[in-house]
N, C-alpha and C positions, 0 to 999 in steps of 0.2 A: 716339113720345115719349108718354108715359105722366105724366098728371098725378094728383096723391096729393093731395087733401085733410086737412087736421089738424081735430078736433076732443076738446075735453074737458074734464077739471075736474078743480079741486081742491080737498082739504081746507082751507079757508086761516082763522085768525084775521084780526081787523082788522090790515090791514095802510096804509102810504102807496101803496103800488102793488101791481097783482098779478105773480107772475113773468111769462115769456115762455115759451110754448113757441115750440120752431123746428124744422127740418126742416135736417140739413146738408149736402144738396141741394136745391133747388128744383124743377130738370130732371136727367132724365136718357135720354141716349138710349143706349140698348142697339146693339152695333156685331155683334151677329148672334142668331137663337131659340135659345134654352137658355142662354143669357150668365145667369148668376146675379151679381146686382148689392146692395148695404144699402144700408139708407136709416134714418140715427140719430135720433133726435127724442131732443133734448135741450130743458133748463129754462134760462133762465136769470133773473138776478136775484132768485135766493132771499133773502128775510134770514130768519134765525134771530126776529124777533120775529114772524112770522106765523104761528109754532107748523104748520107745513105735518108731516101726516105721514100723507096718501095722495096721489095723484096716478091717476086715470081717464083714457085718451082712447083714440080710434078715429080709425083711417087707411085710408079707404074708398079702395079702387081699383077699376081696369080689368080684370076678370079675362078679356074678350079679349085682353088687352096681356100680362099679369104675372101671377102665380101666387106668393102668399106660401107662402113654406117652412118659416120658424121665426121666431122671436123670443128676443133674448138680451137679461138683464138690464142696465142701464147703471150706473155706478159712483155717481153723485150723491147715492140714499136709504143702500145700503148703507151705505155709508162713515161714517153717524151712529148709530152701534147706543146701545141703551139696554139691552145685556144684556151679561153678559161674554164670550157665548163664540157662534156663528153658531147658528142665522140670524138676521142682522138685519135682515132685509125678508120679505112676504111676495108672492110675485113672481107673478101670473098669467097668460097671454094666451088669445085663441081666437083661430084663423083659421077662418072662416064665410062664409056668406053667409045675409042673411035677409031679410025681406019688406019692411022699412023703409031700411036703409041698404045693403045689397045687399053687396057682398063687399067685405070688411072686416078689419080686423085690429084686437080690442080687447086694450087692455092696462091691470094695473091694479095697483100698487105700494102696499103699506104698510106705512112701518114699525113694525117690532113693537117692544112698550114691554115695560119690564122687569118682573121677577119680581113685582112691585106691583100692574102693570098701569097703571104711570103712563109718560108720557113726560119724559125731561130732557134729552136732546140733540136738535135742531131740526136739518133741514139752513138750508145756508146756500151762497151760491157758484153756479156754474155749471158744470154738467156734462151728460154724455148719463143720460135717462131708463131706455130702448132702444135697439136696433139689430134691425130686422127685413128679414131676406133675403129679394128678391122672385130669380124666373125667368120669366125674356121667354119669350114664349109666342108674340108676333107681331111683328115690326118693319117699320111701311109705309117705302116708300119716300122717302117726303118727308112729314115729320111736317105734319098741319094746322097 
């Protein structure tokens, strides 16, 4: 079993609260090596008055365990475009490892403001940020 850490940040106006990142699994155990498995990180409790329009965060793992393959946009930023016609996020990741947070998956979403350069649609709501594919690499026998 393979535990994933969350962390990160975001753009936020003053707000009453800040959203919620989550993980729509907690655990997960792999039923043999090369089992390719996601792991979504979604937002929730946006509101539209905290003018949010980037979103940062990094999901450090076990690269004995899991091997990140890719990462896929989630529906939440796009869905609030300020231009008429796509792209309406700018959508980045790395899969790495490096000398502080060790192997990792950074991810980092903005959305793009219109021809102005201002923004006037906020998101708002709950949905997925990401979805990043890991590959079991190891499966012990009986998870610690």
């Amino acid at each position: 079993m393979a535990s994933i850490a969350l962390s990160g940040s975001m753009m936020l106006a003053k707000a009453q609260h800040e959203p919620i990142m989550y993980f729509d699994k907690a655990h997960y155990t792999a039923q043999e090596v090369g089992e390719e498995f996601n792991v979504t990180v979604g937002l929730a409790d946006v509101e539209t008055s905290q003018r949010m329009v980037g979103v940062q965060f990094r999901v450090p793992y076990d690269a004995d365990l899991v091997e990140g393959l890719n990462v896929y946009e989630g529906g939440l930023l796009k869905q609030f475009n300020n231009s008429a016609s796509p792209p309406y996020t700018f959508f980045m990741f790395s899969i790495n490892t490096d000398l502080v947070y060790g192997p990792n998956v950074l991810v980092g979403i903005q959305v793009l403001p219109n021809e102005n350069g201002e923004w006037s649609n906020f998101p708002t709501g709950n949905d997925a940020l990401a979805t990043i594919t890991f590959k079991t690499l190891y499966r012990p026998m009986e998870p610690a």
